[in-house]
FIMARNU-174235 format. One record per atom (N, C-alpha, C): residue number from 1; residue in one letter; atom name; x, y, z. Coordinates in steps of 0.02 Angstrom, whole numbers, plus 32768, in hexadecimal, padded with zeros to 4 digits. Example, Ala and Ser with C-alpha at 12.3 -4.5 7.8 and 13.67 -1.06 7.14 Angstrom:
! residues 2
     k   r    a     px     py     pz
     1   A    N   8294   7EE4   8186
     1   A   CA   8267   7F1F   8186
     1   A    C   8294   7F5B   8186
     2   S    N   8282   7F90   8162
     2   S   CA   82AC   7FCB   8165
     2   S    C   8285   8002   818A
! end
This chain:
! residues 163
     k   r    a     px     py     pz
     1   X    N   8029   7FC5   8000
     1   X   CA   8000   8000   8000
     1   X    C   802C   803F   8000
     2   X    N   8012   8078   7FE9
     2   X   CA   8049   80A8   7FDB
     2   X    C   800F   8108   7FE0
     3   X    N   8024   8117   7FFB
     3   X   CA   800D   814A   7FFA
     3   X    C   8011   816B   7FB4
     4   X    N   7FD8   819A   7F9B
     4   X   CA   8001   81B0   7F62
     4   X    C   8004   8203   7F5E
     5   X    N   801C   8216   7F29
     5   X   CA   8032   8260   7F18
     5   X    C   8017   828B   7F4A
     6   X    N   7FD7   829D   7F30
     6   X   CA   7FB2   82BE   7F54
     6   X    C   7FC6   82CA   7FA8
     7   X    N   7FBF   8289   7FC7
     7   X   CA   7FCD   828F   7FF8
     7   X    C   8012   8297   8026
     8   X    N   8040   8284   8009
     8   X   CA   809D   8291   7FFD
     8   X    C   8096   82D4   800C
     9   X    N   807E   82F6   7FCB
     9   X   CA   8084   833C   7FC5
     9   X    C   8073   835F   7FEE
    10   X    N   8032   8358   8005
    10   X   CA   801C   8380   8022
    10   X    C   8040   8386   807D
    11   X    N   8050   8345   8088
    11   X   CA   806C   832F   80CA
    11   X    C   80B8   8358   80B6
    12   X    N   80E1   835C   8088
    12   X   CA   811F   8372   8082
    12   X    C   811C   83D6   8087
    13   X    N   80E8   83CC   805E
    13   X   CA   80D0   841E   8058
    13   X    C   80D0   8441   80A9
    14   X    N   80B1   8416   80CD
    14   X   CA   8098   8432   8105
    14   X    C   80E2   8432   8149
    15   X    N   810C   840C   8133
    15   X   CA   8135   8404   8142
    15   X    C   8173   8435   814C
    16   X    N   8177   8444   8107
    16   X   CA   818A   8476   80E4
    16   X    C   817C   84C0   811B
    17   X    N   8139   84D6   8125
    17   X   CA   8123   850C   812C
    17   X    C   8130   8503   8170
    18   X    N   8131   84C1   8192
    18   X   CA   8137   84C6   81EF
    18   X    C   817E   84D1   81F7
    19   X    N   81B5   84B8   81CE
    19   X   CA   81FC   84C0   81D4
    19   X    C   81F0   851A   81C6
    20   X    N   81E7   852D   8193
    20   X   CA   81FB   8586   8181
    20   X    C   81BD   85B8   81A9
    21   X    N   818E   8597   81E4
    21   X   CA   815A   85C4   81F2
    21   X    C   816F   860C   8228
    22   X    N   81B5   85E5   8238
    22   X   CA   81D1   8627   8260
    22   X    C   81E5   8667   8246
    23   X    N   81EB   8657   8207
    23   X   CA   8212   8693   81E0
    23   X    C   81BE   86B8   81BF
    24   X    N   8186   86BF   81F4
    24   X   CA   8143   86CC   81C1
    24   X    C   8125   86A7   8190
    25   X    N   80FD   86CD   8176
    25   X   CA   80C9   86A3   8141
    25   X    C   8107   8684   810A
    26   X    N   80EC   864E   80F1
    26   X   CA   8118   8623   80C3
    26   X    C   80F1   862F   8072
    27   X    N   8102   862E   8053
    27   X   CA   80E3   863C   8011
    27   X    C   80E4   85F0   7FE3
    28   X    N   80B2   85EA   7FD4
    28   X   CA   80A9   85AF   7FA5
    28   X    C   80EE   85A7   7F64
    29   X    N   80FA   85DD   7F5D
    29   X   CA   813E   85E4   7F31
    29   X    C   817C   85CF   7F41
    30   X    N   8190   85D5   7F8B
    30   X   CA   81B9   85C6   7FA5
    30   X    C   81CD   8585   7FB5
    31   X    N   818F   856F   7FC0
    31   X   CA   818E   8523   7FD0
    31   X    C   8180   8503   7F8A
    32   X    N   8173   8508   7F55
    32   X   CA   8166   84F3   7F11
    32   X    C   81B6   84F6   7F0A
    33   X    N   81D3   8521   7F08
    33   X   CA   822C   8528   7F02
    33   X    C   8252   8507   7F38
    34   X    N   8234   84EC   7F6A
    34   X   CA   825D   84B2   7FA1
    34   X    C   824B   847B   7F7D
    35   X    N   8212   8473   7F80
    35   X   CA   8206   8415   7F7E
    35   X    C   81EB   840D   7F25
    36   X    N   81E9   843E   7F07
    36   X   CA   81E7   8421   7EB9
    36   X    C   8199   841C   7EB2
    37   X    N   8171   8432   7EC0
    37   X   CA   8125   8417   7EB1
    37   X    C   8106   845E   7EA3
    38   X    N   80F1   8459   7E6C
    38   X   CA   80E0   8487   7E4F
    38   X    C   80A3   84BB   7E6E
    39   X    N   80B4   84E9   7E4B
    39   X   CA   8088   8530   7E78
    39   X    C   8037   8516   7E8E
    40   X    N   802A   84FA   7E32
    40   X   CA   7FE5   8504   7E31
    40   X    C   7FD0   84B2   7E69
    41   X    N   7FED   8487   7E6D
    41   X   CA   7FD4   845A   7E89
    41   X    C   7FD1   8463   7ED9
    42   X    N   8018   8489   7EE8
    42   X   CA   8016   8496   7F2D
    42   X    C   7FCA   84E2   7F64
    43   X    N   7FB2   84F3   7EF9
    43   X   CA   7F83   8520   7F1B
    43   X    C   7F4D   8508   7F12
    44   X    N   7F33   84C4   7F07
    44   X   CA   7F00   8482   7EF1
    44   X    C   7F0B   847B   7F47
    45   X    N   7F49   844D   7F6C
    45   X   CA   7F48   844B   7FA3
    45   X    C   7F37   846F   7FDD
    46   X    N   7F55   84A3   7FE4
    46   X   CA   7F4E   84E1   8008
    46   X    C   7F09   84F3   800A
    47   X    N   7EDA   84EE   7FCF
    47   X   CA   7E97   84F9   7FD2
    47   X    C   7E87   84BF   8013
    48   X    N   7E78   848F   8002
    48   X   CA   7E6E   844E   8035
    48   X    C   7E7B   846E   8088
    49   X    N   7EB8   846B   8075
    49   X   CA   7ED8   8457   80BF
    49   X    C   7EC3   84A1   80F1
    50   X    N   7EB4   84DD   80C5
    50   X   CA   7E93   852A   80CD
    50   X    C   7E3F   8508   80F9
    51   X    N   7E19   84D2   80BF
    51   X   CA   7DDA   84CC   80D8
    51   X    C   7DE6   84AF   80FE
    52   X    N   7E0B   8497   811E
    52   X   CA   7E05   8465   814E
    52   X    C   7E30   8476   8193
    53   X    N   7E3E   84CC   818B
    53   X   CA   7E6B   84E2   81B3
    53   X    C   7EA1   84D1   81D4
    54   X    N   7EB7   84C0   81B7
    54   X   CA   7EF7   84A8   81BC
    54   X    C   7F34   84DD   819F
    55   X    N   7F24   84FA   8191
    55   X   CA   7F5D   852B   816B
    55   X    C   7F0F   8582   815E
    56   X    N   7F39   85C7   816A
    56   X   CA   7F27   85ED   8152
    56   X    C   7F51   862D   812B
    57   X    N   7F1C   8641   8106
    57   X   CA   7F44   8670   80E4
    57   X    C   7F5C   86B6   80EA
    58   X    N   7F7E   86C4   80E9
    58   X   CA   7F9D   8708   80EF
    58   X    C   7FA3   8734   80C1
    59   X    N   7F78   8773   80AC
    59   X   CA   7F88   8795   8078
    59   X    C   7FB0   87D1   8073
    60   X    N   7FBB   87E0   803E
    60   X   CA   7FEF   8825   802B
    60   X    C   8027   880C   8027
    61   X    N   805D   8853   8038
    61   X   CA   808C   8841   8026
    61   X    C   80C0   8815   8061
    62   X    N   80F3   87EE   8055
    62   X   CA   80FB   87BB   8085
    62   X    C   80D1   877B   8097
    63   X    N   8097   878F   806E
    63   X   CA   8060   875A   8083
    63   X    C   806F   8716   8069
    64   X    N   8040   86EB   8084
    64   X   CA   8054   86AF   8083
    64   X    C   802B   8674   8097
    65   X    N   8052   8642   80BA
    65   X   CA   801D   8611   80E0
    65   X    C   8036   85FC   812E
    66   X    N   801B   8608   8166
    66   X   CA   8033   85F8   81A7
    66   X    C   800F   85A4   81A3
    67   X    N   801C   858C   81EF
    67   X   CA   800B   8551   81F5
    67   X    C   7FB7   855D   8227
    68   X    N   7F96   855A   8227
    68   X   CA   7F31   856B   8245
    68   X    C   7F4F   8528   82A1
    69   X    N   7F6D   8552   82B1
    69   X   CA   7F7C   8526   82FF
    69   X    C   7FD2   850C   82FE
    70   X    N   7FDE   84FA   8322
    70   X   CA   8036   84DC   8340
    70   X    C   803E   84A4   8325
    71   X    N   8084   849C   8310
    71   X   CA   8092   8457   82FB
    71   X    C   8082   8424   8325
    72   X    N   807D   842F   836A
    72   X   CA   805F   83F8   8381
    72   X    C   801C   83ED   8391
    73   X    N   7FFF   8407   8374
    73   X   CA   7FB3   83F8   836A
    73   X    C   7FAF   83D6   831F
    74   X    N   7FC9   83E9   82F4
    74   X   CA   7FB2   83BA   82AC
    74   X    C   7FDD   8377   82A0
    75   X    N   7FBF   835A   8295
    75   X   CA   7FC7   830E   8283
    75   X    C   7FD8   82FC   8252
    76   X    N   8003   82D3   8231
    76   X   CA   7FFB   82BB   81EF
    76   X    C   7FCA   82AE   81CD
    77   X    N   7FA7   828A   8205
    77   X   CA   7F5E   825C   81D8
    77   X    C   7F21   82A2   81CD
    78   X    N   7F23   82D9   81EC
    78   X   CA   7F0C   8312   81C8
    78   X    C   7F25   8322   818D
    79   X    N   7F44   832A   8192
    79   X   CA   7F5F   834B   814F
    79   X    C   7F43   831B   8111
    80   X    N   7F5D   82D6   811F
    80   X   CA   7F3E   82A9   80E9
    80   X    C   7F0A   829D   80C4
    81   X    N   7EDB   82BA   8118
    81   X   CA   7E8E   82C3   8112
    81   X    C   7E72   82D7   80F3
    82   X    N   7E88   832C   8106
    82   X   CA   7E80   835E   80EE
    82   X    C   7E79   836F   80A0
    83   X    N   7EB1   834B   806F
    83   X   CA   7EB2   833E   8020
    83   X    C   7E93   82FF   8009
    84   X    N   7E5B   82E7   8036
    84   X   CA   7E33   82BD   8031
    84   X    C   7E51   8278   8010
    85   X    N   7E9E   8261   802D
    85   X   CA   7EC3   8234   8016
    85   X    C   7EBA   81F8   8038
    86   X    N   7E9E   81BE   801C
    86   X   CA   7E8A   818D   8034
    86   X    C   7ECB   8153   803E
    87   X    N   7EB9   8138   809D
    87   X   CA   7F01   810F   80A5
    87   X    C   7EDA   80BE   808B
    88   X    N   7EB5   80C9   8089
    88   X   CA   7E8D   8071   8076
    88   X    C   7EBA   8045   8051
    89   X    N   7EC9   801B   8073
    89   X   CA   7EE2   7FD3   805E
    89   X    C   7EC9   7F99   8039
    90   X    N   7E82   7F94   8028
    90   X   CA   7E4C   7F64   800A
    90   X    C   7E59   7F83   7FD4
    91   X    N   7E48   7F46   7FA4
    91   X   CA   7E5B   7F4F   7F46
    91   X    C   7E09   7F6C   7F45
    92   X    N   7DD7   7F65   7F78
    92   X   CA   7D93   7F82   7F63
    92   X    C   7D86   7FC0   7F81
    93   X    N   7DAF   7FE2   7F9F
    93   X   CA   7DB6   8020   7FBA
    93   X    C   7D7F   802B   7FE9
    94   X    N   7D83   7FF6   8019
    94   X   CA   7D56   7FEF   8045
    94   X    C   7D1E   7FE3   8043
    95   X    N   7CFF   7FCF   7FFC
    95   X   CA   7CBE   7FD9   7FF3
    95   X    C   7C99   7F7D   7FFB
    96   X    N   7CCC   7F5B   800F
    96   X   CA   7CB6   7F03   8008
    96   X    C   7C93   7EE5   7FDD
    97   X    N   7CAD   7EFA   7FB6
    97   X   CA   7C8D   7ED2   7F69
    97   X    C   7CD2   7EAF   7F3D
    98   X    N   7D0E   7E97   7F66
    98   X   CA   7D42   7E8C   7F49
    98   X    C   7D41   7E57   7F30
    99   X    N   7D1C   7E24   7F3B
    99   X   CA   7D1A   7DD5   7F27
    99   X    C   7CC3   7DD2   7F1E
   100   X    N   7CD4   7DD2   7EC0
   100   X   CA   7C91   7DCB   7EB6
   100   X    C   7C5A   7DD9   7EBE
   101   X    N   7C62   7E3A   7ED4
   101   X   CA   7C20   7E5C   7EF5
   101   X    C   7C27   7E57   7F47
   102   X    N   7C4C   7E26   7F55
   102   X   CA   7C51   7E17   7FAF
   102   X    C   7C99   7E2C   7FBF
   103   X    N   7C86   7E16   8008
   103   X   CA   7CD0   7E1A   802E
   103   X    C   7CF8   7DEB   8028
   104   X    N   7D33   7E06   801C
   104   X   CA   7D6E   7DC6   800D
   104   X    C   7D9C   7DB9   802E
   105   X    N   7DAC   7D75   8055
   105   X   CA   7DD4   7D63   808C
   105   X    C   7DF9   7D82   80B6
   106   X    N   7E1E   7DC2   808A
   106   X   CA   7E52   7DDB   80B4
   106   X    C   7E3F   7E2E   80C1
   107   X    N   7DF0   7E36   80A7
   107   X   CA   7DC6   7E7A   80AC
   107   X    C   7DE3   7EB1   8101
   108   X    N   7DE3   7E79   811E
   108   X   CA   7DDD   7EA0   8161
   108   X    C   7E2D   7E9A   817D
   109   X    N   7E58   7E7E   816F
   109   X   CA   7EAE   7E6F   8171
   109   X    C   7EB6   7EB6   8155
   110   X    N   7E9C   7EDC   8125
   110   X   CA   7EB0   7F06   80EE
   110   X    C   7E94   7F48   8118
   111   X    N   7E4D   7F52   811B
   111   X   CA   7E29   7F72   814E
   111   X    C   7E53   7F82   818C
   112   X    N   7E66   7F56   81B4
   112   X   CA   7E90   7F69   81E6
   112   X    C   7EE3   7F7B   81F5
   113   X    N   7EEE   7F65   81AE
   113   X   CA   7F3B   7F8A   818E
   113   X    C   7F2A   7FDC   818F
   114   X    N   7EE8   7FEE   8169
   114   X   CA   7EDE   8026   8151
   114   X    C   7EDB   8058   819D
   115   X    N   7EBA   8039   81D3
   115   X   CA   7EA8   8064   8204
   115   X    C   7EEE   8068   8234
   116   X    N   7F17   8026   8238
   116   X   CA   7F50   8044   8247
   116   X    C   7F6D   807A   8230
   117   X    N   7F73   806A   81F0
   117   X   CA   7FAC   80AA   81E0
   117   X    C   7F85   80F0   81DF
   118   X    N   7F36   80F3   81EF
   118   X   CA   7F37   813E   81F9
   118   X    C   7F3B   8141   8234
   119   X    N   7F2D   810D   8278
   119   X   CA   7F56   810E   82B1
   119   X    C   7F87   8133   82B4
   120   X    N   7FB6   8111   828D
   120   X   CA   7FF0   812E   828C
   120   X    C   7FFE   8174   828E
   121   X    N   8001   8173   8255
   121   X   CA   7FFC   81C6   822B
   121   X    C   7FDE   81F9   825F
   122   X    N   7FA6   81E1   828D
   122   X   CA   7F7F   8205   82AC
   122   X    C   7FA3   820A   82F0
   123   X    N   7FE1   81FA   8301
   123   X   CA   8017   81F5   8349
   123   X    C   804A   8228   8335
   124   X    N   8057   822E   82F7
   124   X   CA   8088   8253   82D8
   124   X    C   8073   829D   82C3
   125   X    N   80A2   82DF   82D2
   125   X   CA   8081   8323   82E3
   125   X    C   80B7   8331   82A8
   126   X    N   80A2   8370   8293
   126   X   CA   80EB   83A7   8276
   126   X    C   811E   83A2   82BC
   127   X    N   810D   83A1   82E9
   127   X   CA   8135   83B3   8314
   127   X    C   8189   8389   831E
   128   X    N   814E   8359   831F
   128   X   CA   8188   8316   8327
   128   X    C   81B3   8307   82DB
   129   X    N   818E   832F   82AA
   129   X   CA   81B7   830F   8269
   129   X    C   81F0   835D   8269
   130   X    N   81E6   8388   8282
   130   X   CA   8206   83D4   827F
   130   X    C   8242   83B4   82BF
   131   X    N   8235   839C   82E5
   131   X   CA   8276   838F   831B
   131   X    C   829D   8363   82F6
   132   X    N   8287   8332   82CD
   132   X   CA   82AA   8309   82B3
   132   X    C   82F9   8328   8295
   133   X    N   832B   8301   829C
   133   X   CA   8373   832F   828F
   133   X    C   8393   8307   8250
   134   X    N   8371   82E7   8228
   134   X   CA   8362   82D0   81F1
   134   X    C   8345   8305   81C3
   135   X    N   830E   830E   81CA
   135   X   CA   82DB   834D   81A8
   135   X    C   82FA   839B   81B3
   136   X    N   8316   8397   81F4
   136   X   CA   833F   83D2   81E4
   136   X    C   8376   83CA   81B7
   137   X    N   83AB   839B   81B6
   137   X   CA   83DC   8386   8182
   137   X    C   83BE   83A6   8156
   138   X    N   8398   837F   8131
   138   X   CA   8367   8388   80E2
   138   X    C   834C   83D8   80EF
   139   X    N   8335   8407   811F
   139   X   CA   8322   8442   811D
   139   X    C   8363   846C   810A
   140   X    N   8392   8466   811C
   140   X   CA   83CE   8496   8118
   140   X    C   83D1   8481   80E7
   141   X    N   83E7   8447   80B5
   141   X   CA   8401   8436   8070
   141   X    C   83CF   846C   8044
   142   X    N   8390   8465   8058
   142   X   CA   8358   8478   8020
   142   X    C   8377   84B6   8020
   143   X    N   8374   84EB   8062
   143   X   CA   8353   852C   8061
   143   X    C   839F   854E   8034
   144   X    N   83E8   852B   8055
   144   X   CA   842E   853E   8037
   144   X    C   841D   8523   7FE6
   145   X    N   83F8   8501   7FC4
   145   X   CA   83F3   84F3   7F8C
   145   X    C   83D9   8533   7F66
   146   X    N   8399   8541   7F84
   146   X   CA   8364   856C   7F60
   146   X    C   838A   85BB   7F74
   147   X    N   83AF   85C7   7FA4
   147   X   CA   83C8   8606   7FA6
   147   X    C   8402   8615   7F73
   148   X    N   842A   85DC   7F58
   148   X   CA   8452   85EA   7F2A
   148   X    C   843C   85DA   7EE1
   149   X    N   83EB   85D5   7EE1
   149   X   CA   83E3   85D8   7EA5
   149   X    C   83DD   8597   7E76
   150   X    N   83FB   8562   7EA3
   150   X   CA   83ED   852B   7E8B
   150   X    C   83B5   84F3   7E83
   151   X    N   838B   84FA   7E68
   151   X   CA   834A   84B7   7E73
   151   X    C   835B   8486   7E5E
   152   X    N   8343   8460   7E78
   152   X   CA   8355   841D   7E59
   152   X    C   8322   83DF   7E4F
   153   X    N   82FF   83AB   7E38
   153   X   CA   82C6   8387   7E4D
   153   X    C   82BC   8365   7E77
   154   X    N   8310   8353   7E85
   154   X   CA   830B   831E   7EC5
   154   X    C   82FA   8342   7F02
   155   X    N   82F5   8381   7F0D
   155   X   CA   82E7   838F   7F5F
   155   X    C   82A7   8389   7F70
   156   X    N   8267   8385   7F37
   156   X   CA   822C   8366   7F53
   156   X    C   8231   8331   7F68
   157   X    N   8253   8301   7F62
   157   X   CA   8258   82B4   7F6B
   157   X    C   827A   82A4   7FB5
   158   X    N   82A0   82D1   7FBF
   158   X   CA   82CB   82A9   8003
   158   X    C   829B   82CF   803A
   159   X    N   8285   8301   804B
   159   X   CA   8266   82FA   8083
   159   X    C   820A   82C0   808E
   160   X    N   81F8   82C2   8046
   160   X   CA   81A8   8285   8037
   160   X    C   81CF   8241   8053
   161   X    N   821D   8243   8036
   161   X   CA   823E   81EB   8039
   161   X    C   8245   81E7   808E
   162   X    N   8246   8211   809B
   162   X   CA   8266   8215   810A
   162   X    C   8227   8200   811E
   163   X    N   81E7   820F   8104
   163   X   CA   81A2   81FA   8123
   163   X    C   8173   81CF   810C
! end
């Protein structure tokens, strides 16, 4: 089972904005130029994660996006939520019609894979992924990257690959 795009992104995005929220509002641009994911998709996300308050916006100039509460109040498994990214493990996407219209042997093995891992996800804060001294590693590489001008594709990838 694998999480996909959508939800990477949006979990890296947010990431992104809890590491740089000290320096003020963060701009969707900025973070499109850390982690490689493009403007318009990260402002597809930002809509979401806005309705679901989790993130608000900041306008004018300097404006941007803060985090809507403390890194240790948001969760991973919000964020996931939030871009309406499904962790389901069943090939029937929960709906039990996998074997022939019915439930199929391993329906509820799969089912309870799925609720672990938003368990999971749901123990895990920005907070705890921002102390991480790993994620800071990968924060200093990015920000010394993008200040000299350099982008590159791989820096979306190594902080999504740490989580």
């Amino acid at each position: 089972m694998r999480l996909t795009t959508k939800g990477r992104y949006a979990v890296t995005a947010m990431l992104d904005l809890a590491l740089h929220c000290d320096q003020g509002p963060v701009s969707l641009a900025d973070i499109s130029a850390r982690q490689g994911i493009s403007l318009s998709y990260l402002e597809q996300l930002f809509a979401r994660l806005r309705h679901f308050k989790l993130v608000k916006s900041v306008r004018g100039p300097g404006g941007g996006y803060r985090l809507e509460g403390s890194t240790k109040e948001i969760s991973i498994a919000q964020v996931v939520d939030a871009v309406s990214e499904s962790l389901d493990a069943t090939r029937c996407e929960g709906k039990g019609n996998c074997h022939e219209g019915e439930v199929c042997l391993t329906h509820h093995l799969w089912e309870d894979l799925s609720a672990q891992i938003h368990r999971f996800l749901s123990e895990i804060t920005l907070a705890d992924l921002v102390a991480r001294n790993d994620i800071q590693a990968v924060r200093q590489r990015q920000d010394i990257r993008v200040a000299s001008g350099h982008h590159h594709d791989e820096s979306h990838i190594a902080v999504s690959e740490i989580l």
